[in-house]
C-alpha positions as MATLAB code, in Angstrom:
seq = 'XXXXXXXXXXXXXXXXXXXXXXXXXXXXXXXXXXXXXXXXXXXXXXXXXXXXXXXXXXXXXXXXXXXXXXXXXXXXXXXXXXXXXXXXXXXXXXXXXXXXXXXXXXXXXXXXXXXXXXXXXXXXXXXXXXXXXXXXXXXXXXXXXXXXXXXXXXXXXXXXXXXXXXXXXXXXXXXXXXXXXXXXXXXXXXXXXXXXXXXXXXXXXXXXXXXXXXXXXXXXXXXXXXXXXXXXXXXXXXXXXXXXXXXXXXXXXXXXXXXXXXXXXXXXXXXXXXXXXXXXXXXXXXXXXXXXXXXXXXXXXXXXXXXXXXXXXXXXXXXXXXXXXXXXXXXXXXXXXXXXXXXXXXXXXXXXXXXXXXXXXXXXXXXXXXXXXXXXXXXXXXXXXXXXXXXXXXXXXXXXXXXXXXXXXXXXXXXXXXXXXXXXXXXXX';
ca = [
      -4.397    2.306    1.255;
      -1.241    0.608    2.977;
      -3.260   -2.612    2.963;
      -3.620   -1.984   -0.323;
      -0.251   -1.646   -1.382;
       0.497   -4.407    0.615;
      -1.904   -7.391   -0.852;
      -0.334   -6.268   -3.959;
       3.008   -6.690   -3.455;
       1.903   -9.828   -2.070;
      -0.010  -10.586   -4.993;
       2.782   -9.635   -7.827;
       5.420  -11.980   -5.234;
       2.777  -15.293   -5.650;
       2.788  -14.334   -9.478;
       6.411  -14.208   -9.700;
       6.672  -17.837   -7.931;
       4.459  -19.073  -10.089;
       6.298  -17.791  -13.104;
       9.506  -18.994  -11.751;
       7.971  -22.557  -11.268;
       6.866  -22.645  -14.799;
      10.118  -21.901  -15.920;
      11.976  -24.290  -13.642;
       9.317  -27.105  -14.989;
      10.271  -26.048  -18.434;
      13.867  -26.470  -17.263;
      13.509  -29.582  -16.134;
      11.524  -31.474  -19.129;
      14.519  -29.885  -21.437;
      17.247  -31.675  -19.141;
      15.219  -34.916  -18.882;
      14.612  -35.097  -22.638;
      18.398  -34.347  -23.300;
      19.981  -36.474  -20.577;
      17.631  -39.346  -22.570;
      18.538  -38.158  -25.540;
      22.765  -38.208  -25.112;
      22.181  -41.148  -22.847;
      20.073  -43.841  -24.870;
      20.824  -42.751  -28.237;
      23.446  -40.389  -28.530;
      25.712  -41.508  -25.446;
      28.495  -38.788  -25.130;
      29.991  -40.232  -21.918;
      27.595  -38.275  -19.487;
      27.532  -39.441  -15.833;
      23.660  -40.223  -15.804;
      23.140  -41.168  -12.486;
      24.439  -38.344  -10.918;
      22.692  -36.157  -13.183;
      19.226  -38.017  -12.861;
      19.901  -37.662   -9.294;
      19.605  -33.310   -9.138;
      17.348  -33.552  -11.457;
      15.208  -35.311   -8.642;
      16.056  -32.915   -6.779;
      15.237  -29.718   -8.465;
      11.887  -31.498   -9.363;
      11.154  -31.901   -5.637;
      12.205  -28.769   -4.942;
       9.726  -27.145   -7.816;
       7.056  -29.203   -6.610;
       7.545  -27.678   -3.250;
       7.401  -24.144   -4.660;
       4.227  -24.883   -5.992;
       2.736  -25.979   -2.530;
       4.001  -23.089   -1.165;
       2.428  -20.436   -3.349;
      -0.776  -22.109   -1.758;
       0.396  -20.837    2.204;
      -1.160  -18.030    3.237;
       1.850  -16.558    4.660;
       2.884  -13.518    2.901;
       6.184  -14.055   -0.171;
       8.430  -11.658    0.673;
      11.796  -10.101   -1.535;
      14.251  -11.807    0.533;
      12.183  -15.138    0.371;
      12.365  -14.902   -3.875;
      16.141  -14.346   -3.387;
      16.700  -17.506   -1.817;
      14.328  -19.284   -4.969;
      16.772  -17.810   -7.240;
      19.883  -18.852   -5.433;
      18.582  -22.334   -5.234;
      17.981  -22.259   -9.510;
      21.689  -21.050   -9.488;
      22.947  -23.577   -6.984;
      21.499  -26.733   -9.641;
      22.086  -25.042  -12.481;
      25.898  -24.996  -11.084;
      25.780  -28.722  -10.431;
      24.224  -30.086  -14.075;
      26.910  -27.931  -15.398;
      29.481  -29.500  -13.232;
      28.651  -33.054  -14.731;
      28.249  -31.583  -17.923;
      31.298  -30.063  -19.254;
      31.019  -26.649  -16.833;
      32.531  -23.737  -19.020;
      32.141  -25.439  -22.217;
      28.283  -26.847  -22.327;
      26.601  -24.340  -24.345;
      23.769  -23.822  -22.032;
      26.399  -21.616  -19.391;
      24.471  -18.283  -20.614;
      21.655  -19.743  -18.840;
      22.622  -17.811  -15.407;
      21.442  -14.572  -17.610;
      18.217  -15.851  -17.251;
      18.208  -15.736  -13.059;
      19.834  -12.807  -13.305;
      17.369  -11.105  -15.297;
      14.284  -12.054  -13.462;
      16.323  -10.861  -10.189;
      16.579   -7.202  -11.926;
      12.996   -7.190  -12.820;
      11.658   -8.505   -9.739;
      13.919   -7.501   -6.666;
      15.656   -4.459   -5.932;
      18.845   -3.774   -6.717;
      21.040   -5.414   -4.047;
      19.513   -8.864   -4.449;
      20.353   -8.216   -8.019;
      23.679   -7.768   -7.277;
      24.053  -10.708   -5.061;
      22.511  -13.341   -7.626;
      25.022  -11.879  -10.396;
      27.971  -11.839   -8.330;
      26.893  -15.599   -7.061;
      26.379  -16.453  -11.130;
      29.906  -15.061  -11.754;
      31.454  -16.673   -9.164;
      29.795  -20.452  -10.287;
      30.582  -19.671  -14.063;
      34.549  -19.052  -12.702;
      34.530  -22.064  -10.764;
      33.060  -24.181  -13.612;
      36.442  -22.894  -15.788;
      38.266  -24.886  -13.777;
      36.019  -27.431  -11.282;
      33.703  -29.587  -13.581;
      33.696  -33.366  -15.428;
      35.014  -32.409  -18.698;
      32.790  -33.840  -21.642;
      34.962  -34.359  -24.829;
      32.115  -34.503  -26.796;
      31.316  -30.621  -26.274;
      34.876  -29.470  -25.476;
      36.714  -27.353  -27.555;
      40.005  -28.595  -29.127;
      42.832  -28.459  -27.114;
      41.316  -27.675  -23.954;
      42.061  -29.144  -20.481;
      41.286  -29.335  -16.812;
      43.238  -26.264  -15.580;
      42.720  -22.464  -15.666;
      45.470  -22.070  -18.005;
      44.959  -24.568  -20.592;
      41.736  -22.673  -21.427;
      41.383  -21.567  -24.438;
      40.336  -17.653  -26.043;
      36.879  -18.998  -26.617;
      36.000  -20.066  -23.498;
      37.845  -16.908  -21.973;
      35.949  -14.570  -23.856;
      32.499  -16.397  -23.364;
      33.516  -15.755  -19.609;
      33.828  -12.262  -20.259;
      31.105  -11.813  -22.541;
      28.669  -13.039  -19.538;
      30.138  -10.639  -16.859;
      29.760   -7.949  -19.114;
      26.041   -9.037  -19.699;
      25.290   -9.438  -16.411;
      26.517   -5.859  -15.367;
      24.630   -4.300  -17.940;
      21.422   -6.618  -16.904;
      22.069   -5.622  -13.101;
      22.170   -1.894  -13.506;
      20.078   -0.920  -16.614;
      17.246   -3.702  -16.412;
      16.725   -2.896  -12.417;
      17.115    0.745  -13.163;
      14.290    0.695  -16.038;
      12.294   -1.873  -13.331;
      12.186    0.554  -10.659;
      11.181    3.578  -13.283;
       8.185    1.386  -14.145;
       7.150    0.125  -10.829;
       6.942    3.628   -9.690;
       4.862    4.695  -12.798;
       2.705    1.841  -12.355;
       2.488    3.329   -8.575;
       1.649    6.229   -9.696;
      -0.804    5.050  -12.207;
      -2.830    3.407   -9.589;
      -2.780    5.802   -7.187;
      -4.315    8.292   -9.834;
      -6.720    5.422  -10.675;
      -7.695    4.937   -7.197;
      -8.039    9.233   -6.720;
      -9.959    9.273   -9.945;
     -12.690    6.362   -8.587;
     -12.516    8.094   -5.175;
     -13.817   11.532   -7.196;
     -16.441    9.754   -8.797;
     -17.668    8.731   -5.572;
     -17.475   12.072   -4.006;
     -19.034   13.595   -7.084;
     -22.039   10.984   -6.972;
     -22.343   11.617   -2.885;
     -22.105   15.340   -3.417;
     -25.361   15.407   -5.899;
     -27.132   12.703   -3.903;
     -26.455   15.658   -0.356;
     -27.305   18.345   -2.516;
     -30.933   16.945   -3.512;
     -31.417   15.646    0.228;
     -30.454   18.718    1.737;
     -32.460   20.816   -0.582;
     -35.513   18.121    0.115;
     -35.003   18.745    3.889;
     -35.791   21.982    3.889;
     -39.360   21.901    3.898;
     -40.000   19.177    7.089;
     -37.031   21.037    8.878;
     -39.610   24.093    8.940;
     -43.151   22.229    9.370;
     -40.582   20.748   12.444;
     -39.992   24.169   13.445;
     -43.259   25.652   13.362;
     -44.836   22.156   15.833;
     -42.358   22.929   18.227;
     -42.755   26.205   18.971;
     -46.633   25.787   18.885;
     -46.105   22.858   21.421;
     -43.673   24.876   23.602;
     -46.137   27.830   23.954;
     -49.277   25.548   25.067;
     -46.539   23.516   27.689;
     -45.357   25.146   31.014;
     -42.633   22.432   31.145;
     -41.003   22.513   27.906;
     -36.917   21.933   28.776;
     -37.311   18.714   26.145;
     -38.949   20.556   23.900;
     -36.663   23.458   23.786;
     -33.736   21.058   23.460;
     -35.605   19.616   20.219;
     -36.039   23.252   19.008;
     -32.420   23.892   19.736;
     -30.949   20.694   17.228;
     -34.002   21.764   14.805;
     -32.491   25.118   14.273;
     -28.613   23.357   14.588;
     -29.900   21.049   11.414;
     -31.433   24.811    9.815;
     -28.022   26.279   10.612;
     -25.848   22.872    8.804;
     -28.206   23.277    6.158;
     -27.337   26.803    5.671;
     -23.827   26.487    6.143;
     -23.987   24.165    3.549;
     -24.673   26.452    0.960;
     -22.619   28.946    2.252;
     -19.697   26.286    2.130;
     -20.567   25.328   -1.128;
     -19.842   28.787   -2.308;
     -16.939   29.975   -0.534;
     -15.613   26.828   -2.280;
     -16.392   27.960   -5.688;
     -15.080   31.226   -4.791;
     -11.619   30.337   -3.680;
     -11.284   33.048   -1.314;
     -10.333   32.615    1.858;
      -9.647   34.332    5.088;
      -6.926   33.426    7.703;
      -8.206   32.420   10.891;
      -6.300   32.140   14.054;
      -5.694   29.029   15.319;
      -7.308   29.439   18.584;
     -10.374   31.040   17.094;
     -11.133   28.478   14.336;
     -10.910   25.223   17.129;
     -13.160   27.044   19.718;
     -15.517   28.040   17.180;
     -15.489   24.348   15.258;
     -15.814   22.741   19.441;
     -18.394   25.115   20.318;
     -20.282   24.121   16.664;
     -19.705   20.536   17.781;
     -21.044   20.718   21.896;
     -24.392   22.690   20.583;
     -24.985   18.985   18.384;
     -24.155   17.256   21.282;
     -25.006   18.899   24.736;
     -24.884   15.694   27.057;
     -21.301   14.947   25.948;
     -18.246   15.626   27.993;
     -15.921   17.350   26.112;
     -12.653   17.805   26.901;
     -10.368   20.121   24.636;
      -6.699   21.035   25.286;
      -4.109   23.267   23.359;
      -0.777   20.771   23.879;
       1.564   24.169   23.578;
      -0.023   27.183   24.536;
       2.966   28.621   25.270;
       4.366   28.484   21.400;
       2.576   31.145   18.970;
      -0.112   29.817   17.406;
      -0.300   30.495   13.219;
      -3.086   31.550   11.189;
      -5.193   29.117    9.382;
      -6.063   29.522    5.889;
      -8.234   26.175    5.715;
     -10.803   25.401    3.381;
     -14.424   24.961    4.355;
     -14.914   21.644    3.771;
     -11.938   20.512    6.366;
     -14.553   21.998    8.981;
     -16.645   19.416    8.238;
     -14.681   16.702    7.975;
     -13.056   17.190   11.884;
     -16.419   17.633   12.660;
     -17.499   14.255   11.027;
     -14.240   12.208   13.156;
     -15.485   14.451   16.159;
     -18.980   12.850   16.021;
     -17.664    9.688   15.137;
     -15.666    9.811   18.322;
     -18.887   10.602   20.228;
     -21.258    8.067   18.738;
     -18.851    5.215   20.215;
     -18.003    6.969   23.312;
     -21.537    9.054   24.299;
     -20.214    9.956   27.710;
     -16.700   11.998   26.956;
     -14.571   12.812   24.362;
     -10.834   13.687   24.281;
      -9.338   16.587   22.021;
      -5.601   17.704   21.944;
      -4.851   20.434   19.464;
      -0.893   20.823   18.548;
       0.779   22.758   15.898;
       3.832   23.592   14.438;
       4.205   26.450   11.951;
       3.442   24.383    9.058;
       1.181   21.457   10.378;
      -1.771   20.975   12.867;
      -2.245   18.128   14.239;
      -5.675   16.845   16.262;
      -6.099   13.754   18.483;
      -9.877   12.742   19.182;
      -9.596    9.604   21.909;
     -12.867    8.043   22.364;
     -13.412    5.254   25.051;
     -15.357    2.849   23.002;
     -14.983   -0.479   21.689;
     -11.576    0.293   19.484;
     -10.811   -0.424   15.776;
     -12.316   -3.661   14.889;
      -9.450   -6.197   13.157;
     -11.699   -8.321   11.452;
     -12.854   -4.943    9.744;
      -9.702   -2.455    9.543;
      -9.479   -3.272    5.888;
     -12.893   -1.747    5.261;
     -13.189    1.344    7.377;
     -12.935    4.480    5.112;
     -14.268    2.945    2.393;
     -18.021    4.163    0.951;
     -20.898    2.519    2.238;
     -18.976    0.467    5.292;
     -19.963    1.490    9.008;
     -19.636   -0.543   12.299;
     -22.632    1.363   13.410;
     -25.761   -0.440   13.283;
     -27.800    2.606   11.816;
     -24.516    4.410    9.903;
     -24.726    4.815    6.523;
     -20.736    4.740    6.155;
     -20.350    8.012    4.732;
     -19.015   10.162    7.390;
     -14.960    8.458    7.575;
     -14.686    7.717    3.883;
     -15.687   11.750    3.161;
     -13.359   13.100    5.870;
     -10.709   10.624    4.854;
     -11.430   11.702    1.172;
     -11.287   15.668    2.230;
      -8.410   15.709    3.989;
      -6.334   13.512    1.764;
      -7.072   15.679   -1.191;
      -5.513   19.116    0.626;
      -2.218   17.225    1.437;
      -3.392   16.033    5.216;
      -3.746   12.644    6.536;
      -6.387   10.556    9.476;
      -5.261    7.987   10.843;
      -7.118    5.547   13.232;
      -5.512    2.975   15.684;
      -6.866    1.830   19.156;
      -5.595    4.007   22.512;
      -3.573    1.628   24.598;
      -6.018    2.725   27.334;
      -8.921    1.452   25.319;
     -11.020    3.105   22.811;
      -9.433    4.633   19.032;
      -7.274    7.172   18.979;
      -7.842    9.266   15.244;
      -4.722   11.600   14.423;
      -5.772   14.657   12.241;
      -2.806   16.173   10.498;
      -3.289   19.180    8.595;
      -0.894   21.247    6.478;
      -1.750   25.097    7.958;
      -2.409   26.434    4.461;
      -5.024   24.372    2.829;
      -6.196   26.631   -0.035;
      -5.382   24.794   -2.967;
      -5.161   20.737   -3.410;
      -1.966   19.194   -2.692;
      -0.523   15.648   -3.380;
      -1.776   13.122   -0.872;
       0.692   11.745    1.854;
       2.136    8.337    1.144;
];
């Protein structure tokens, strides 16, 4: 889900660059086609050269932009910033050829400003309309006066300014407080709703799934029934005709653990329906779930510790299907580590938290994006259900897994788990 939110950040930033770069292109055909314009056939006493040459400029620097979107390197805020300083910067220095103050295309800083409150957070904002301010103030008094676009009367100095251009000055820092503070505000209302939108988007797909995986389990387990027994009854006729039969009572033992799942299926299935729940103590729930989990997995090692015994332990109101899912993570953990399995059970008196440390291969890189997700398993006979369900369970009653690799080798998956887990909560961030 982080990488999620991440290659979408990413995704809006290359959109926004390419925006910008459209805009800048537009900018720069409109200059070129009016520094022709007042130059060949309108000549108002413009200094051409100078303002062919940051035109060149700007153009290399916009076709640089464009090569860049193409980098794989990730576009961050502060990196857009800069783009829009560097708009602000040339913009500053046509005007300064070009009559600063008084060449009707000043309000043009609104623009950068704008797409700074739409697309960066509020501090950037800030900084481009302070650094817009500043540039317009300057050009009231630094620029190559044009008389051709100057208003009567009006000279070099600060003071021989007069009430128009003043109160065009004005006009624009009024604008641009009112863009910085109510167009970021109303940005950041809708980025968050579109947030939230996808995020209820993604939980609505996710249910789906679940839904469709839930019907496809209840047909197989209701289908598995009937071999589970003809299992049952070859077994036991082959352990009464054999003397030796340690391997055969071991199959008769998982045959009745699969009977038992089965069962506890149903039974799950109801208590679900039901909604009532008993409180369990902490203790008592873990050494029953463990003991569930060594009787599917007899030649494993496991080693379970309780980090504080010496704090009280609370009483667990869980919901059935969280058994399930720490027992999914659990055999997870044993699948890539067959010999022994770590377990360290802490608590606090709102949260549980369980670490499973495996010493297998570790989270694959190339992969990390697709663990969790339906359908994906680095196990050569998984059928890629067993994460993306737990993930899915615990998620939905306010908990969180988490999987990164153990510095000493292997993946360490965190388990936290708010201690009342009767009704759905809203996901962790």
């Amino acid at each position: 889900m982080k990488n999620d939110a991440i290659y979408q950040a990413d995704s809006a930033a290359r959109q926004n660059l390419l925006r910008l770069g459209l805009i800048r292109t537009v900018v720069l055909i409109g200059q070129g086609l009016a520094l022709l314009y007042f130059s060949a056939f309108k000549p108002i006493g413009l200094p051409t050269n100078a303002i062919a040459f940051v035109l060149a400029i700007y153009a290399c620097v916009t076709i640089a932009t464009a090569k860049r979107r193409r980098i794989a390197v990730s576009i961050t805020d502060r990196e857009f910033f800069f783009h829009l300083l560097v708009d602000i910067f040339f913009f500053s220095a046509l005007l300064y050829f070009s009559g600063g103050a008084s060449n009707p295309f000043i309000s043009y800083y609104l623009i950068s400003i704008s797409i700074a409150a739409i697309a960066l957070p509020r501090f950037y904002t800030s900084i481009i309309a302070a650094y817009a301010l500043v540039s317009y103030s300057l050009l009231l008094v630094y620029h190559i006066p044009v008389s051709a676009i100057a208003p009567n009367n009006m000279g070099h100095s600060m003071g021989d300014n007069n009430l128009h251009i003043l109160g065009m000055w004005a006009n624009f820092a009024i604008s641009a407080a009112i863009i910085t503070y109510f167009v970021s505000r109303i940005a950041v209302e809708l980025k968050a709703q579109q947030q939230k939108i996808n995020e209820h988007r993604e939980q609505q797909l996710q249910n789906e799934q679940l839904l469709a995986i839930g019907t496809l389990a209840a047909g197989t387990a209701h289908e598995l029934g009937t071999p589970l027994n003809t299992m049952k009854l070859l077994v036991d006729e082959m352990a009464i005709q054999q003397t030796d039969n340690s391997d055969i009572g071991l199959l008769s033992q998982q045959i009745d653990q699969c009977r038992i799942t089965l069962k506890q299926l149903q039974t799950t299935a109801n208590e679900s329906c039901s909604e009532a729940y008993s409180a369990q103590p902490l203790r008592a729930y873990f050494d029953q779930l463990i003991e569930r989990w060594q009787l599917m997995r007899p030649e494993l090692e496991a080693r379970v510790s309780y980090a504080n015994n010496q704090k009280n332990a609370p009483e667990l109101k869980f919901h059935p299907t969280i058994a399930q899912s720490i027992l999914n993570l659990l055999n997870n953990a044993a699948d890539a580590s067959p010999e022994s399995v770590e377990v360290v059970i802490n608590w606090t008196e709102i949260e549980v938290e369980i670490q499973i440390k495996d010493h297998g291969a570790g989270v694959d890189i190339d992969s990390i994006n697709k663990i969790g997700k339906p359908f994906f398993s680095s196990k050569s006979e998984g059928l890629g259900l067993g994460l993306f369900l737990s993930q899915s369970t615990v998620t939905r009653f306010g908990g969180s897994v988490k999987l990164q690799n153990n510095l000493k080798g292997g993946t360490l998956t965190t388990v936290s788990l708010p201690v009342n887990l009767t009704k759905k909560t809203e996901p962790k961030a």
